[in-house]
LUMVEXVEX-933016 format. One record per residue: x, y, z of N, C-alpha, C in turn; residue in one letter. Coordinates in steps of 0.02 Angstrom, whole numbers, plus 32768, in hexadecimal, padded with zeros to 4 digits. Atoms other than C-alpha are relative to their C-alpha. Last residue first. Layout:
XYZXYZXYZA;...
This chain:
7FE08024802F7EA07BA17C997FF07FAF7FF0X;7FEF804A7FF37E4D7C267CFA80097FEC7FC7X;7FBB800F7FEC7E8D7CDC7CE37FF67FC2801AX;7FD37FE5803E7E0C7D2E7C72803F7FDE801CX;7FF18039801B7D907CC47CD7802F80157FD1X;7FC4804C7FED7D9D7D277D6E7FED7FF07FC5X;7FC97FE2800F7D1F7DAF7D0B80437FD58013X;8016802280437C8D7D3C7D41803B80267FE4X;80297FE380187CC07D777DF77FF17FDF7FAAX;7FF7802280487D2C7D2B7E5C7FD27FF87FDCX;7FE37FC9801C7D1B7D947F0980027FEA7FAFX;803B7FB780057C887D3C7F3E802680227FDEX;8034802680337CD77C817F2E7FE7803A7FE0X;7FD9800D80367D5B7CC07FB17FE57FFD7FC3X;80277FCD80327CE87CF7802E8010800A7FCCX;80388021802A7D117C4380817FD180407FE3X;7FEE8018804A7DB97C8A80A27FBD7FE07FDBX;7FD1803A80047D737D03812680177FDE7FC3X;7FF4800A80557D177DB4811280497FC8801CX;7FBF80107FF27CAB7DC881B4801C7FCB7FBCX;7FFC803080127C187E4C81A780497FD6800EX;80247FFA804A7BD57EAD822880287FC87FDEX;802F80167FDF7C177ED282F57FCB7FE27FB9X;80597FE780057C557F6F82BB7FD37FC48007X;80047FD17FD37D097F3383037FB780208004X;800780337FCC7CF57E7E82A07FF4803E8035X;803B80137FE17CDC7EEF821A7FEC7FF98039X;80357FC07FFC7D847F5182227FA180028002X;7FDE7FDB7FB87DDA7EBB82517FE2802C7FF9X;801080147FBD7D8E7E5281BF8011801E803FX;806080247FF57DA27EC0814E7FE57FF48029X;801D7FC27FE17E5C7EEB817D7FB180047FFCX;800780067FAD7E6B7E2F81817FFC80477FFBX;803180347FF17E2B7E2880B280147FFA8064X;804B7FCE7FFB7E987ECF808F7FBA7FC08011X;80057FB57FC77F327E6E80CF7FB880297FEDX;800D80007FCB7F047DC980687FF080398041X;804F801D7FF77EED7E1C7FD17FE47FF78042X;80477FCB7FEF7F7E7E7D7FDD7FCD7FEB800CX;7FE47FD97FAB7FEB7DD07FFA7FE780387FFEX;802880467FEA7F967D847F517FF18019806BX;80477FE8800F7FC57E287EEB7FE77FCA8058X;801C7FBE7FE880777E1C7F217FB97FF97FFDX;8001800D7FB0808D7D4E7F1C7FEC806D801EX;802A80157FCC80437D557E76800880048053X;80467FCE801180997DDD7E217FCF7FDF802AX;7FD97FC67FD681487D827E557FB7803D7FFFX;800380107FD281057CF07E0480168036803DX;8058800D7FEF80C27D437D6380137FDF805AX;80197FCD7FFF81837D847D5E7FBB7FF48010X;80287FD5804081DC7CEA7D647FDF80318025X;80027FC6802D82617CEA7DE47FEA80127FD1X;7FE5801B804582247C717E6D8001804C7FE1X;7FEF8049801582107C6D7F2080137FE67FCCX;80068028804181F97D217F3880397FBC7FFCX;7FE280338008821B7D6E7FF37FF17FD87FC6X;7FBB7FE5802982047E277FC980237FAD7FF6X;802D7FE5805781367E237FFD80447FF47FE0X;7FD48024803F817A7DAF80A47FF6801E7FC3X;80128020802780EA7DD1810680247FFC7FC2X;801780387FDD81437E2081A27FB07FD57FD3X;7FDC80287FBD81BB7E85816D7FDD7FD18026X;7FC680287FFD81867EA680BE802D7FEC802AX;80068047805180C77EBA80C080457FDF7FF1X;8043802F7FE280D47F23818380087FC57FB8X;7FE2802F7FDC815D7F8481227FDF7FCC8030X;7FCD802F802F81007FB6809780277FDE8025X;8033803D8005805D7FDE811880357FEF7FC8X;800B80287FE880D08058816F7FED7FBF7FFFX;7FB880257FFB810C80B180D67FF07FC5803EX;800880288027806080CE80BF80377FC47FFEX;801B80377FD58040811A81567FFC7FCA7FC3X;7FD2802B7FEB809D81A981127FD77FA9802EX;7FE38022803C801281E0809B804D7FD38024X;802480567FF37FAF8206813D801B7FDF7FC7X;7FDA80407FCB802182A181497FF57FC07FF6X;7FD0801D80167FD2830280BF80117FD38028X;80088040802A7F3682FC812C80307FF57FD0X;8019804F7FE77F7F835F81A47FEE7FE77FE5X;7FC0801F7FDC7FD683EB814B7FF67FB5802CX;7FCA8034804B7F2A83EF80F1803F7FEF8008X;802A805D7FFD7ECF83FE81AD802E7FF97FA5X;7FEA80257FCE7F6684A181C47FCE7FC57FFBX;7FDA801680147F1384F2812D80347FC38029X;7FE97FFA7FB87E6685158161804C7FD78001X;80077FC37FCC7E0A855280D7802080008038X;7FFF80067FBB7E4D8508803E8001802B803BX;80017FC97FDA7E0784FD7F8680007FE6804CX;80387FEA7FE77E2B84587F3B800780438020X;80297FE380457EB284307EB27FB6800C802EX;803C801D7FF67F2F84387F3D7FCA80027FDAX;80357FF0801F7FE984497F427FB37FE68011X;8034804A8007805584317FE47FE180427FBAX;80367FE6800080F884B480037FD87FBF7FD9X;802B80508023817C84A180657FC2801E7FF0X;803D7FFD803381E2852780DD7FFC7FCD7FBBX;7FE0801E80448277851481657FB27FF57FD3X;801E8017801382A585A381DA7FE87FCA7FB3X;80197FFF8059831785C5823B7FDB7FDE7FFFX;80057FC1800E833485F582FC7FE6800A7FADX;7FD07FD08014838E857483417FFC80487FCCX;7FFB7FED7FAA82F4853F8398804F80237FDDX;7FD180317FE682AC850F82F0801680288030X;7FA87FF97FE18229854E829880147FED803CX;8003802D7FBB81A684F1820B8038801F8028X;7FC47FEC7FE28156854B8192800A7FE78049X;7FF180237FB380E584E3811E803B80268027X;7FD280037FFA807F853F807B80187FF0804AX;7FEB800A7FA17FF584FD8037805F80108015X;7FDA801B7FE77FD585367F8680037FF78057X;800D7FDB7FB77F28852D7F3580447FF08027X;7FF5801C7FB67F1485027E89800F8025803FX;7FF97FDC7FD47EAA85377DF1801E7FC8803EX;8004800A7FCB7EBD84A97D657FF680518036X;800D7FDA80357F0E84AE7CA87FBF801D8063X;802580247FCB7FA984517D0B7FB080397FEBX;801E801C8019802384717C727FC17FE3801FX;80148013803B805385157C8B7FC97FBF7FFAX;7FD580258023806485187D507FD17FF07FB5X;7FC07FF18023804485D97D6B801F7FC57FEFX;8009802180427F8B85BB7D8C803E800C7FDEX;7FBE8005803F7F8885D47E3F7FEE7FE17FB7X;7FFE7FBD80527ECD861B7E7F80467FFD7FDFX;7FFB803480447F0385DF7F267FEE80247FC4X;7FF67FDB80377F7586217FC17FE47FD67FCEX;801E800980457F7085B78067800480447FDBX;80287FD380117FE585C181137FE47FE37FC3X;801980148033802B854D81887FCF80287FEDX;80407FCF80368081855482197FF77FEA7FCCX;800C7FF9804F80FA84E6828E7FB9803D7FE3X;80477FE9801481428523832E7FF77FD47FB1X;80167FC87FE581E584EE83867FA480068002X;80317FED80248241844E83357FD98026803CX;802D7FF07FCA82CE842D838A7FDA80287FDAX;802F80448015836083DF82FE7FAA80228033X;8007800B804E83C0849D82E77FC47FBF7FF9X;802D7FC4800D83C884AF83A77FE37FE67FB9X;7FF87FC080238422840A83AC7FD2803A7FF6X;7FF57FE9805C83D7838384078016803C8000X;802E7FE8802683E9836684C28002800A7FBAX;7FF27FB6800A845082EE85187FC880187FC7X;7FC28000804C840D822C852C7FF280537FFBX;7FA780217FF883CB820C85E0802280127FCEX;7FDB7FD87FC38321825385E0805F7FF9800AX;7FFE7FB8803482ED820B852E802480348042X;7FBA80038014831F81648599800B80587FC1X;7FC6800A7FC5829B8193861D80487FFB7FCBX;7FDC7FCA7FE1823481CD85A38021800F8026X;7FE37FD4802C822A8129853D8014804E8022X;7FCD80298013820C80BD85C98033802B7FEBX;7FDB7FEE7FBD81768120860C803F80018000X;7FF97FBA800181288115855B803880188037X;7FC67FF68045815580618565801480327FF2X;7FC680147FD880F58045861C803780087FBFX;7FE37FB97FDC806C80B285C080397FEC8029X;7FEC7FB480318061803A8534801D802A802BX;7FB88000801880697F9A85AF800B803C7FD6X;7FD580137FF17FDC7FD78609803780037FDBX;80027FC17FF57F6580028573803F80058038X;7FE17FF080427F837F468537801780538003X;7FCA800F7FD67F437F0E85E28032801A7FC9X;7FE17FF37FB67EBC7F7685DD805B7FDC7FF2X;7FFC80287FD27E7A7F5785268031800D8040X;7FD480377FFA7E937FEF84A27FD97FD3803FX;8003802D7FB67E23805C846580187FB98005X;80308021800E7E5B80C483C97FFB7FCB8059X;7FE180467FE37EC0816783FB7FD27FC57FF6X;7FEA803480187E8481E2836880177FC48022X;803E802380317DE7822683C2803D7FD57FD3X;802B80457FE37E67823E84557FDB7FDB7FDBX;7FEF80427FFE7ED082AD83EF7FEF7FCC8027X;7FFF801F80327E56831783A8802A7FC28002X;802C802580277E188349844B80107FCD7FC1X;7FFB80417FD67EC68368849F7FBE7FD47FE4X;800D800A7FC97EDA83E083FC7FE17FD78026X;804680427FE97F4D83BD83847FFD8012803CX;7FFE801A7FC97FBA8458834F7FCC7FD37FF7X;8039803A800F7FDA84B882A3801A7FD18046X;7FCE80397FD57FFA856E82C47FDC7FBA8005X;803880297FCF7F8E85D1823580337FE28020X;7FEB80377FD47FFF864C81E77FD47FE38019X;800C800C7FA97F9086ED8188801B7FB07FFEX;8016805A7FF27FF0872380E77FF17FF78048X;804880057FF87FF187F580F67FE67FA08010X;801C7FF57FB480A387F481127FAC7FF88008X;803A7FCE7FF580D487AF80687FE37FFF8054X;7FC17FC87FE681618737805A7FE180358010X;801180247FB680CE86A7802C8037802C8030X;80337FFD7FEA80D087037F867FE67FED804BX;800D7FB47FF4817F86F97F5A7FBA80068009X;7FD07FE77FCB818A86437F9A800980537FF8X;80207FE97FB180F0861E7F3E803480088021X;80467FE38001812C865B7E7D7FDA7FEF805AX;7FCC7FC17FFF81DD85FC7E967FB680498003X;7FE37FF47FAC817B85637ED3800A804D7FEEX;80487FE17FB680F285727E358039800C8036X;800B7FBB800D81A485817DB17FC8802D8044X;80237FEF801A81E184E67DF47FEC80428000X;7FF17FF38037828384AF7E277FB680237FEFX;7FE17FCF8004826284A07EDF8001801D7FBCX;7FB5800F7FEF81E7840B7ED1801C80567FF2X;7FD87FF78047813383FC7EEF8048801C800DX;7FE07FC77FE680C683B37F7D802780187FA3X;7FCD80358005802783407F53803180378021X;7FC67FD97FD77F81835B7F7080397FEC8002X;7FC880337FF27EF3831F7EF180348027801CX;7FDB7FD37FE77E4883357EF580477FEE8016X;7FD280117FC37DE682C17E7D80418043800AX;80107FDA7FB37D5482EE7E1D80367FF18039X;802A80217FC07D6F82677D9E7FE4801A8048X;803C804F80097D7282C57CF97FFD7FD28033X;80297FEC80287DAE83857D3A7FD47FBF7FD8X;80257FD07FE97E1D83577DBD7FBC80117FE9X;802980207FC97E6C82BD7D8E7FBF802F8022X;8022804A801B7E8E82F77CEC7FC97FF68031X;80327FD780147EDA839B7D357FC57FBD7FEBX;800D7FDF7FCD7F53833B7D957FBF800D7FE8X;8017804C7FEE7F8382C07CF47FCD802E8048X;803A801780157FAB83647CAA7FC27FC88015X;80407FCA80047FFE83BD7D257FC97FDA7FD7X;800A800B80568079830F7D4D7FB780367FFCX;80257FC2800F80BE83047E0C7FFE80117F9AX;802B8000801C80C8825D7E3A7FED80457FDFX;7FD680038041817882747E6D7FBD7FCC7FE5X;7FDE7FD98033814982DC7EE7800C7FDA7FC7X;7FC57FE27FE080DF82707F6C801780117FC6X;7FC080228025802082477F50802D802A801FX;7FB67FF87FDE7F7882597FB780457FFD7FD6X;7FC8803980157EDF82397F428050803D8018X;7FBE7FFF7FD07E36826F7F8980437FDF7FFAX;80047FC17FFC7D85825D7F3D8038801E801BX;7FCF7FEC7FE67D9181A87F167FFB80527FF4X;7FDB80357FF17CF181527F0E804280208026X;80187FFE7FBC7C9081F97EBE80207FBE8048X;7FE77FB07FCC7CAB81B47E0C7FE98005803AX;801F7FDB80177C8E80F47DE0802880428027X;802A7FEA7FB27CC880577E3F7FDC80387FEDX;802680427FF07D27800A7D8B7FC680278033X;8004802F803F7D5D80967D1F7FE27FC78029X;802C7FCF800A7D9081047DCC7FC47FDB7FB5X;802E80027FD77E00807B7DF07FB980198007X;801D80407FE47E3580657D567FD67FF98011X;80297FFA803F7E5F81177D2A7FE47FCF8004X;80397FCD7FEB7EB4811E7DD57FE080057FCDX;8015801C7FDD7F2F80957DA17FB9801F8018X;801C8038801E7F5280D77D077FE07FD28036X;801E7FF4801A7FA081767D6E7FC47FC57FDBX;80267FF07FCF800881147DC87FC280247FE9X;8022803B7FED804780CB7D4D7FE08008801EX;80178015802C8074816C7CE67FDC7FC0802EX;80327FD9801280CE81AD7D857FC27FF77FD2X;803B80177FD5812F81127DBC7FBB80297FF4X;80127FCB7FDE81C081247D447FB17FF28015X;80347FF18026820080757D0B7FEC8039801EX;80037FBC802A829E805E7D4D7FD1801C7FF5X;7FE67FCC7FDC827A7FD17DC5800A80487FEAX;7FC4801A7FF4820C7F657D4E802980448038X;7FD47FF88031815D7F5C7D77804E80057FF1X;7FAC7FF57FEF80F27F347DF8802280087FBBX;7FD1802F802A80397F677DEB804C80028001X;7FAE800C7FF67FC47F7C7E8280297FE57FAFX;7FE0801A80297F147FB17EA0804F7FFC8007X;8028800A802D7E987FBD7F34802580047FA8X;7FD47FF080327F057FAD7FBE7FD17FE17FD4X;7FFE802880427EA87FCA8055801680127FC0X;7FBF800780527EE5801680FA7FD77FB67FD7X;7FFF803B803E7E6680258179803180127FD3X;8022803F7FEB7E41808E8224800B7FB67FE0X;7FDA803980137EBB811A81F97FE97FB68013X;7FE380167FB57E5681AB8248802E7FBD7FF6X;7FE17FD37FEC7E508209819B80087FF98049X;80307FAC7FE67E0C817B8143802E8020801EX;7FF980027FBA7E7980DF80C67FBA803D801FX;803B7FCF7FE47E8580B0802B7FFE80028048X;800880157FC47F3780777FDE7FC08035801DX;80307FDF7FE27F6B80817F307FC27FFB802FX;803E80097FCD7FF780437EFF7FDA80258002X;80197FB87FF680AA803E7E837F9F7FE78019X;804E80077FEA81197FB97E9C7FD4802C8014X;80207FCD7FE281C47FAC7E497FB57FF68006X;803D7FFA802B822F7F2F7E347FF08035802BX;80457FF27FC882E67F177E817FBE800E7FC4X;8048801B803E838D7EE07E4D7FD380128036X;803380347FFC84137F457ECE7FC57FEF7FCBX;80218018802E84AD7F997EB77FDE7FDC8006X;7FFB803D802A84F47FF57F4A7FDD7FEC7FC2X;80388020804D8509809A7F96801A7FC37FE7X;804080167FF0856280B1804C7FD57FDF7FE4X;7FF080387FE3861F80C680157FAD7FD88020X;7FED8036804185E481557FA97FF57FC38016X;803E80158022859D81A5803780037FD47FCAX;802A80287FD2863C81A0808F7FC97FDB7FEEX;7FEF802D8024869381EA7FDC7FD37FBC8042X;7FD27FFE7FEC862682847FE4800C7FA27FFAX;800880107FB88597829E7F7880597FEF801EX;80007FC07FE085B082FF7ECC7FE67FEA8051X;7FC47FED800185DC82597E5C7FF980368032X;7FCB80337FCD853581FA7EAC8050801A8002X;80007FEF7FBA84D5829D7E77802B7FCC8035X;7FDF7FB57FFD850982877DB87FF58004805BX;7FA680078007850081C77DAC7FF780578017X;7FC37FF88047845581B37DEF805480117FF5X;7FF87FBD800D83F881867EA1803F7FF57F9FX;7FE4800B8040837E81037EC8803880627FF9X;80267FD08035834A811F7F8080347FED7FC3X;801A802F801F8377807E7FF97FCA80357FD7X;803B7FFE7FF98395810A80757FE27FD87FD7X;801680317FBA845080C880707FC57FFC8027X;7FCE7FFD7FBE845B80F67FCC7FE97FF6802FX;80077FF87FC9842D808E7F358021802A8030X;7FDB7FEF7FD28466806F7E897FD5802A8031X;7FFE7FCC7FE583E87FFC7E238038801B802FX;7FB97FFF7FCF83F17F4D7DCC800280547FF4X;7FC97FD68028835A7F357D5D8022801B804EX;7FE17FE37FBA82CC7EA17D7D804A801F7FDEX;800E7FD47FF682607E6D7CEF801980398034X;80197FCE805282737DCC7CFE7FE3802F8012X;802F7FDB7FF382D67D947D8C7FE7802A7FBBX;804380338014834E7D2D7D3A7FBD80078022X;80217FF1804783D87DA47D447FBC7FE97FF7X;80018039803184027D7A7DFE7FCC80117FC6X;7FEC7FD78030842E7DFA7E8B7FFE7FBD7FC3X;7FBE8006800583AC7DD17EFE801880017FDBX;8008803A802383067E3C7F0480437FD1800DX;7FA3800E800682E37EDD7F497FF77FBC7FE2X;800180487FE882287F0E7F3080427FF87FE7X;7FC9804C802F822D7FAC7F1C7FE97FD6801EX;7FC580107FC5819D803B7F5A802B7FD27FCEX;7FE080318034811780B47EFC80357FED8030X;7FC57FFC7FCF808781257F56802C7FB97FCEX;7FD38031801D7FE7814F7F35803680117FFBX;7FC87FE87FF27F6881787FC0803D7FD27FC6X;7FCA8012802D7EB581877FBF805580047FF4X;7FC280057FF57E3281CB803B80397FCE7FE3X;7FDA800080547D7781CD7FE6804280068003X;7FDB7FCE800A7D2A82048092802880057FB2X;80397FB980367C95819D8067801C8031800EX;801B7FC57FC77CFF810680A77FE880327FD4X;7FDA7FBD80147CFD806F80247FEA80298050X;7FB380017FE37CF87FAE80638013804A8005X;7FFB7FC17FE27C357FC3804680407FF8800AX;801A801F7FA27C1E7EF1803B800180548002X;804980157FED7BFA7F377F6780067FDE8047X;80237FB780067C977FAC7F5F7F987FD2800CX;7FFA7FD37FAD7CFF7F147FAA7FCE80377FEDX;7FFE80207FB47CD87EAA7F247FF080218032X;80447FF8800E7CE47F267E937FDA7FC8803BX;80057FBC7FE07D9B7F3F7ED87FA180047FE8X;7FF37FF27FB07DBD7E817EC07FD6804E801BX;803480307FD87D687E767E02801B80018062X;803A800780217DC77F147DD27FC37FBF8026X;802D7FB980127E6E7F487E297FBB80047FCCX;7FFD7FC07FD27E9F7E9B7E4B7FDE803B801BX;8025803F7FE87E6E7E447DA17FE580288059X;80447FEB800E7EC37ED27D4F7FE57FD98025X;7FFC7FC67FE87F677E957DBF7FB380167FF2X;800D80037FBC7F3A7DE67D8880088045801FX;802B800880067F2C7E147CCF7FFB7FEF8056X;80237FB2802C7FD37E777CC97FB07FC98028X;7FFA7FD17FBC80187DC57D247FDD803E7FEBX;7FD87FD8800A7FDE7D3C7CA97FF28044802BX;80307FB780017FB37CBF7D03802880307FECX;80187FF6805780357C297CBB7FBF803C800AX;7FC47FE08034808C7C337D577FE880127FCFX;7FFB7FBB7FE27FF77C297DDA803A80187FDAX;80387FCC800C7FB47B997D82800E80278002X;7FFE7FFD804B80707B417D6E7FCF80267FEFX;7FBD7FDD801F80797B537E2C8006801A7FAAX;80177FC57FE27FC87B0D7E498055803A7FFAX;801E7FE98035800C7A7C7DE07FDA80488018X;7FC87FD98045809C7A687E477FD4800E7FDBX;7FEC7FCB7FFF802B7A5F7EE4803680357FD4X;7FB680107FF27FCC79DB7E9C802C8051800CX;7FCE800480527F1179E87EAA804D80168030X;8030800C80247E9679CA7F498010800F7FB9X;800F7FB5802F7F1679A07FB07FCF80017FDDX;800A7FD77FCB7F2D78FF802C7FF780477FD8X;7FDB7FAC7FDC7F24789E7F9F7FE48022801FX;80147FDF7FC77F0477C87F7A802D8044800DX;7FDD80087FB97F46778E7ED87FD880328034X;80028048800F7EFB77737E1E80137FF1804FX;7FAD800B7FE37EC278207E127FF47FBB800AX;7FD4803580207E57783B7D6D80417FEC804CX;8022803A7FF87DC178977DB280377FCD7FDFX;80178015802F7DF8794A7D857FE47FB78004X;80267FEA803C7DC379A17E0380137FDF7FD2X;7FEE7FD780357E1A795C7EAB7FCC800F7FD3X;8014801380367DD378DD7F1B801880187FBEX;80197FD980277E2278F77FB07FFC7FDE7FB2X;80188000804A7E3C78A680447FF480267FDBX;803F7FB0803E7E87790080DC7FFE7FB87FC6X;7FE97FE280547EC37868816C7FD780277FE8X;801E7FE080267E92782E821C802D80247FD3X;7FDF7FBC7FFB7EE9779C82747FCB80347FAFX;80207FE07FDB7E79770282A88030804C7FFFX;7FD47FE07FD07EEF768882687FF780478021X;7FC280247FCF7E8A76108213801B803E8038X;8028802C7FE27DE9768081D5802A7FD18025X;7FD3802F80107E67773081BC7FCB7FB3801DX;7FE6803E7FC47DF077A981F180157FBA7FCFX;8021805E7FE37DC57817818680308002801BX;7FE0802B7FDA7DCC78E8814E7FE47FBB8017X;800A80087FB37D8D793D80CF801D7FE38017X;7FD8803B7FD97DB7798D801B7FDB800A8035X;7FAE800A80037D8F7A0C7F9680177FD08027X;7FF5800C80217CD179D27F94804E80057FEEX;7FF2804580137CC679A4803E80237FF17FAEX;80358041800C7CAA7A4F806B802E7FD57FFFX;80288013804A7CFB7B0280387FD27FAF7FFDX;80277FC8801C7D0F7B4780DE7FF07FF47FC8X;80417FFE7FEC7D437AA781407FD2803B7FE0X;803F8020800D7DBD7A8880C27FB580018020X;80247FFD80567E067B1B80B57FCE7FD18008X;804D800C800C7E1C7B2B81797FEB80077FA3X;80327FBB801D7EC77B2981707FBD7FE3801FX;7FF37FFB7FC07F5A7A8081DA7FC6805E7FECX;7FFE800F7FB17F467A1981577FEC8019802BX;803C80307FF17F1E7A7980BA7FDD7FF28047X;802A7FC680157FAC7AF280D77FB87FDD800EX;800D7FF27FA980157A6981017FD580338007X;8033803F7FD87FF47A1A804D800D800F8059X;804080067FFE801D7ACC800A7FF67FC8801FX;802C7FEA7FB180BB7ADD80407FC97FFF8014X;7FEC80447FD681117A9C7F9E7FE180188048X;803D802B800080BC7B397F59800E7FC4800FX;7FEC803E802B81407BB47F9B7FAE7FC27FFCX;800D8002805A80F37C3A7FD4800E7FDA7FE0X;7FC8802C803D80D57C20809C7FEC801C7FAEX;7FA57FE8802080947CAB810E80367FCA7FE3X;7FDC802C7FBC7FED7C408169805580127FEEX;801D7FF77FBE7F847CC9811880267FDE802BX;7FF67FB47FD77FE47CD1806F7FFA7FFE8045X;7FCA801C800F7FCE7C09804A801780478017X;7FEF803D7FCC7F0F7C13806E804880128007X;80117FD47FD87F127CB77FE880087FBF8049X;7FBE7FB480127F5F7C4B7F6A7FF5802F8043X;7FC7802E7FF17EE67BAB7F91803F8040800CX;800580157FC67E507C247F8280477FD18024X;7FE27FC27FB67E8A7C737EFA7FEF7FEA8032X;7FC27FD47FFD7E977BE07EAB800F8027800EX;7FD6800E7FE27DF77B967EE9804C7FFE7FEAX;7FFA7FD37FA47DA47C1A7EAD801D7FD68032X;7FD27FC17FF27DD57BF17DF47FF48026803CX;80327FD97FF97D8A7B447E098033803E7FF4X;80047FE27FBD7E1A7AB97DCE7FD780407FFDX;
């Protein structure tokens, strides 16, 4: 069998949201595969007695002895996609895929990057390879023995034990949110600390597409690693913003420094300009129902009592300070951002962003941190309504395939949707052939 019509069959089997490979001969049926690859995977007749139309197919190897509606057996396309070994499909992924997209132009020349790590829950059954039974609380955050004994007993009653993997990303996007693409991905076991992977991933990427590509890498705290920081900084040119945690020596160093009267506040607001350039243009009747929802919502925001002083967010600000070099191992000049946000009851609550770039206008880095939450969006978009958590089987290469297979697809319709909008190219299943590069052959069989 071709190695592009296995991803092609795999990616087919995504698009119409089945995984199981017993599904494939409706896949066939009721797809356009065959009309996009020809005659040679299969066509359709006419029955000469009974005038009803059928798929023929010929298959590849030339030994079938019986008439099939498939163009190979959907258990043996099962057994393909088992025996790939998974490491090599991930690389596969983040190398021949992402060298794909960098030659249609998929990249923005803002260089906007965002990595970010989630679970994949699982059900509670050993035979998930590679899968490790976690305690949970009711934010479906992992938490340890010492902070679960020092919560109250309510909270107790909340946390559970769940098997789960872990899935660490990296998602491209611009600064008006036009596209989400996921340009690498490896899952690993739930424990595994995400920092190191994540890292390896960006060595990759940068290793395959070249420097200048990604100029911009978003992360959340528990990526935070000086050396790996500095790395990025100083051999791929990449600017990286993350926040940092209470404990550290830099916070305790900008909170007495940002206590200083001389620090100038910027107040961070969107103005009516900026937020029109982000509304994207909608269709009339679609525009309608929004503002009959908007209408909806403030009628019942009218009805329910007011928040607490304490919850009523007031003003925000946002100041800069750089030239830090107090974290040891980060060898680096950085730039702190600091976030004050107050509240109608009168206090105030402070946060502070790192930045290995010099910053002039601190309130736009309070805003582009943000765009790192839109990530969470596009994890639940993959597991509420493309199944990424629903696994059919518990080997591990199969649990690698249905993730990778289901990114594929999603950055192959954001393609197409973000073309189809410029009116340019249109990336369907018959571009399948293009992505499978002479490098595919490390993973046909």
């Amino acid at each position: 069998m071709p190695f592009w019509f296995y991803v092609a069959s795999n990616l087919s089997m995504r698009l119409h949201g089945v995984h199981a490979f017993d599904a494939f001969p409706m896949v066939v049926r009721c797809g356009g595969m065959l009309q996009a690859f020809g005659p040679d995977a299969g066509r359709k007749v006419v029955h000469p007695e009974t005038g009803e139309t059928t798929i023929l197919c010929e298959g590849f190897n030339h030994k079938n002895h019986y008439d099939r509606e498939t163009p190979c057996d959907p258990d043996f396309l099962r057994k393909i996609a088992k025996d790939t070994d998974a490491r090599a499909l991930m690389r596969w992924f983040g190398e021949d895929v992402v060298r794909a997209f960098q030659r249609r132009r998929g990249f923005d020349p803002e260089g906007v990057f965002i990595g970010d790590a989630s679970y994949l829950f699982v059900p509670d059954n050993p035979h998930y390879e590679g899968s490790v039974k976690l305690l949970f609380d009711e934010h479906d955050h992992p938490i340890s023995e010492e902070p679960y004994h020092k919560i109250s007993d309510a909270l107790k009653s909340r946390c559970q034990w769940r098997r789960c993997y872990k899935m660490v990303t990296l998602l491209h996007t611009n600064r008006t949110l036009d596209f989400f693409l996921f340009v690498a991905v490896k899952v690993v076991s739930g424990n595994d600390h995400e920092c190191p992977v994540l890292y390896d991933l960006v060595k990759q990427f940068v290793e395959t597409v070249g420097k200048g590509v990604m100029k911009r890498l978003i992360l959340d705290r528990g990526f935070l690693d000086g050396k790996a920081i500095s790395l990025c900084k100083k051999q791929y040119s990449i600017d990286i913003l993350i926040p940092i945690r209470r404990n550290m020596d830099l916070y305790v160093d900008a909170m007495a420094l940002f206590q200083e009267s001389d620090v100038h506040w910027v107040e961070c607001k969107t103005s009516r300009e900026e937020a029109k350039k982000s509304i994207r243009l909608r269709p009339k009747v679609i525009a309608k129902r929004e503002k009959k929802r908007q209408e909806k919502l403030r009628q019942l925001k009218q009805q329910q009592p007011p928040p607490p002083p304490e919850e009523v967010l007031v003003k925000k600000e946002a100041a800069a300070i750089g030239e830090f070099r107090s974290w040891s191992s980060c060898t680096v000049p950085l730039t702190v951002v600091a976030n004050r946000e107050h509240y109608a009851d009168g206090h105030q609550e402070l946060w502070f962003l790192i930045d290995t770039k010099k910053v002039q206008d601190p309130s736009q880095t309070r805003q582009e941190y943000h765009l790192r939450v839109s990530t969470e969006e596009r994890y639940r978009q993959l597991k509420g309504f493309s199944d990424l958590t629903h696994f059919t089987s518990r080997a591990f290469s199969l649990v690698v395939n249905q993730v990778v297979f289901i990114m594929l697809a999603y950055n192959l319709l954001q393609l197409f949707l973000l073309k189809k909008k410029g009116s340019s190219l249109l990336l369907t299943l018959s571009s399948a052939p293009a992505i499978c590069s002479s490098h595919g052959s490390t993973l046909a069989h």
